[in-house]
N, C-alpha and C positions, 0 to 999 in steps of 0.2 A: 147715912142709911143704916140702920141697926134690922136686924132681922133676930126673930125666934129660933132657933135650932128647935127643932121635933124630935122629940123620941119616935117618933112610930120609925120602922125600917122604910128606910128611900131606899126605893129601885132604884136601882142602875139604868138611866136612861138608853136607849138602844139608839145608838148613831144611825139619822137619815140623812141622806146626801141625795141635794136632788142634782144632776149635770153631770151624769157616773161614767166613762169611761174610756178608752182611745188607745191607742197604740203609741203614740208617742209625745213624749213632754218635752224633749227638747226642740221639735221645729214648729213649736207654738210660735207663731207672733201676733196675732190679730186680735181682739176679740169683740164678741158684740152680744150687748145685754140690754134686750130690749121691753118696750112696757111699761118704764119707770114715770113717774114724775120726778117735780126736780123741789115738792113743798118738804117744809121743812115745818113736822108738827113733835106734838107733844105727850109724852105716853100718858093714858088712864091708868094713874092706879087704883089702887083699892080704895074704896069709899073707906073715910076716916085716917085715911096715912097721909101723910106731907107728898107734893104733887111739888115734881121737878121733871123738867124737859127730858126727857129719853136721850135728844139727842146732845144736849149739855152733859150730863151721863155721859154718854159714848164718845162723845171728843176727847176727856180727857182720863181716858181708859191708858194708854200710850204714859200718859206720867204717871198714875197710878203703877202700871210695872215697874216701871224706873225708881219710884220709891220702895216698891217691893224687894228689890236687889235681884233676886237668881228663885230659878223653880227649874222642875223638871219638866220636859216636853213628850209627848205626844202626837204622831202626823199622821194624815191621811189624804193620800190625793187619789180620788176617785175621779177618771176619763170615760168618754162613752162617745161612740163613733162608729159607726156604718155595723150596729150593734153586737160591738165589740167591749166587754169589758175587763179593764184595767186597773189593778189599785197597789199603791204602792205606799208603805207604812212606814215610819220613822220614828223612833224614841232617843230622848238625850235629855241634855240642860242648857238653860242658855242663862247669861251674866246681861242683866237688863239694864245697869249701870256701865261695866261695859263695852255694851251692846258684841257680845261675843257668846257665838253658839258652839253645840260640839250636835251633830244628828247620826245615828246606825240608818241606813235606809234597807229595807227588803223591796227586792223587787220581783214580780212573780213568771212565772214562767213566760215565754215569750210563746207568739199566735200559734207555734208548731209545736206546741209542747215537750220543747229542750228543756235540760236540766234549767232549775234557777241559775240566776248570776249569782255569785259572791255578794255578802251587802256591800255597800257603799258607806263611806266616812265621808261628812261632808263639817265644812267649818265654815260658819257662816261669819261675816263681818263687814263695815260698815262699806258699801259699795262695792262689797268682791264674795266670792262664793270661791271654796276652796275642795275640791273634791282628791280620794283617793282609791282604786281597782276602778278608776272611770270607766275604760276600755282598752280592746285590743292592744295591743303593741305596747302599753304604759309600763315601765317598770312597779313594782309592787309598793318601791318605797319612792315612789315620785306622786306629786300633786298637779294636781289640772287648775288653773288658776284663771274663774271667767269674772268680768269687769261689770258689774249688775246694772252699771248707770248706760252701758253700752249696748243691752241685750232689749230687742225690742218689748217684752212681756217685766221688767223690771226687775226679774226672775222671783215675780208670784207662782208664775209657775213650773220656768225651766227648770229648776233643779229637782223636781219631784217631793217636795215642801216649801210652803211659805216662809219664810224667815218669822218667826214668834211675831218679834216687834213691830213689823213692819208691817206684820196682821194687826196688829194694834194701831199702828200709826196709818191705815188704811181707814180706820174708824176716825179722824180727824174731819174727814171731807164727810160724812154722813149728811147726808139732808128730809131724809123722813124716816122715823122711827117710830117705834111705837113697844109701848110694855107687850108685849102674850102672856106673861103669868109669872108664877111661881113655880120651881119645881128642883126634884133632889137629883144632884149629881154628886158622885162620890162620900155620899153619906152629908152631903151638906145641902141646904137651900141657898139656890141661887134665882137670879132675876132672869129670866129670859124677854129678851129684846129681838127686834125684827126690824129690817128695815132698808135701805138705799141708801148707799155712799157713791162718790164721786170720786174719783181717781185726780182727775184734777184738781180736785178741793182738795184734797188729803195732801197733794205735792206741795202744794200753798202754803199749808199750815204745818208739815211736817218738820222732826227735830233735824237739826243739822243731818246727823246720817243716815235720816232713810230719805232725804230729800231726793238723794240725785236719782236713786234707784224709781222713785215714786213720780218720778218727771219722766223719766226713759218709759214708763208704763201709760205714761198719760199719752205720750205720743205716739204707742204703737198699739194700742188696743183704738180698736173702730170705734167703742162708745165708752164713756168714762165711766158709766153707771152701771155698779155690781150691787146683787141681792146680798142678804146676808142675817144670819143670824146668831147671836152673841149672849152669853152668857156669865153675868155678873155676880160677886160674892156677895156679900154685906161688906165686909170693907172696901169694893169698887172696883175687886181687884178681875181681872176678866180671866175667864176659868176654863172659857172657851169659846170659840169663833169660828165658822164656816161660813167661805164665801163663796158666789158660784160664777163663774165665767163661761162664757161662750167664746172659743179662739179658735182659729183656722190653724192648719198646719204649712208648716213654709214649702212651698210648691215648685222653688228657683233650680232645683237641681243640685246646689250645694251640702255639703255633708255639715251636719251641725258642729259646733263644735265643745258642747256644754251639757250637761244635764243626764238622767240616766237614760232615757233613752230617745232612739230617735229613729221616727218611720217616715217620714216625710212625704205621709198623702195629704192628699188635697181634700177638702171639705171642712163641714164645720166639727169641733169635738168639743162638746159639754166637762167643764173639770169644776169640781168639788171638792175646794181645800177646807181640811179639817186641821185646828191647831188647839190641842188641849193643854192648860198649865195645871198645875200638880205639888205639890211637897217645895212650897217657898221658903227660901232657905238654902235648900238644897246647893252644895257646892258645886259651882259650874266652873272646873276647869279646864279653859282653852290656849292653845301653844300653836299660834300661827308657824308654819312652813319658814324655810328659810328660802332665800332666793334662790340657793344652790339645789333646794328639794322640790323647786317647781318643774314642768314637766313644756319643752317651747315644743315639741313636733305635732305632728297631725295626730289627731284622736278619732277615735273609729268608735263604731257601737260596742257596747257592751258585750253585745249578743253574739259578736263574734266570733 
């Protein structure tokens, strides 16, 4: 796929997130995304361009980074729940060869309007999420270390970012897609794509490491089919991805024990993960925790 770069100025696209907001991301477990079929078509391009499947395209979006090496990231996880809204923002880099992230999260004021939390450092890697100023009681230089193949949601959404790749490798399971157009993000033309993935497709097909996290999601989300829409370069390389769930919040009475936050009502809450890549290339260096720097006691809320 070769594309023209434009001279005219490209707007800067203005981020919509439709599934915006909630009180809390870590006692997600459920989710249900309904309305989808399960056909698996073919995008319209433009009259007189070469016509390839959207969703052959999108499957192998996931190798394509991996060939890329490392980019910088960009997050956004937008919740919305008994209308209440929620968003919580991340930048860093992640090592797509790898598959090793580094994330800053901001988290914004909590329902009573306390100070902000501190941000979060979170370290992303292949079946584990590694977090630091989690919560209450944690030592400053200790790590909270949650098991992603364990956590009912895969932690698409507990930890308050998507993991890059695994936004990627969630596009494996696609089964209808379709072009929308063309248009400029970050001074560049990209392909914008639209469409329906399958959580259990994606588990199927997915690279060794995001396998186990993407099977733990198939079994705790109510329906495997998430929206989404996706954002490609000319080189193939995905620039950017938003997907949207519908999850309930855990209702058992148990204190979470993972992610930044955690309110644990009952109902359903809309989230809109937003994963933008950025300056590939860029050096992403990550230094996993040592065992002695992990953190075993009980973890409380943030909010503390």
């Amino acid at each position: 796929m070769e594309f023209q770069q434009r001279g005219l100025g490209v707007r800067r696209r203005v981020r919509a997130v439709a599934g915006v907001v909630s009180g809390s991301l870590l006692a997600m477990s459920l989710a249900t995304v309904s309305g989808c079929t399960t056909e698996t078509a073919a995008d319209e391009r433009p009259a007189g361009t070469a016509r390839e499947s959207a969703v052959t395209v999108l499957h192998r979006a996931a190798d394509v980074l991996v060939g890329s090496g490392s980019s910088r990231v960009r997050t956004t996880m937008e919740t919305a729940t008994g209308g209440t809204r929620v968003s919580i923002r991340g930048s860093g880099a992640y090592d797509f060869e790898k598959r090793l992230g580094r994330l800053r999260l901001l988290l914004p004021r909590d329902a009573m309007g306390a100070a902000e939390h501190a941000p979060i450092t979170e370290l992303l890697a292949s079946g584990a999420l590694f977090m630091r100023n989690r919560g209450a009681g944690i030592p400053r230089d200790k790590w909270v270390r949650v098991d992603t193949t364990d956590i009912p949601d895969g932690n698409l959404v507990t930890g308050g970012a998507t993991d890059p790749l695994t936004a990627a490798e969630l596009l494996r399971g696609v089964r209808r897609a379709s072009l929308v157009g063309e248009e400029g993000l970050d001074g560049d033309l990209v392909r914008h794509y639209r469409g329906i993935t399958d959580i259990g497709r994606a588990a199927r097909a997915a690279s060794e490491g995001a396998r186990g996290s993407l099977v733990a999601a198939a079994r705790g989300f109510d329906e495997n089919t998430v929206t989404f829409d996706a954002y490609l370069d000319g080189l193939g390389r995905l620039r950017e991805v938003r997907h949207r769930f519908t999850v309930s919040s855990r209702t058992d009475g148990q204190e979470a024990t993972a992610g930044p936050d955690a309110a644990g009502r009952r109902g359903a809450v809309g989230v809109a993960s937003t994963t933008e890549l950025y300056d590939f290339g860029a050096p992403a260096v990550v230094e996993l925790p040592k065992p002695t720097d992990i953190y075993t006691g009980k973890v409380g809320s943030p909010q503390k």
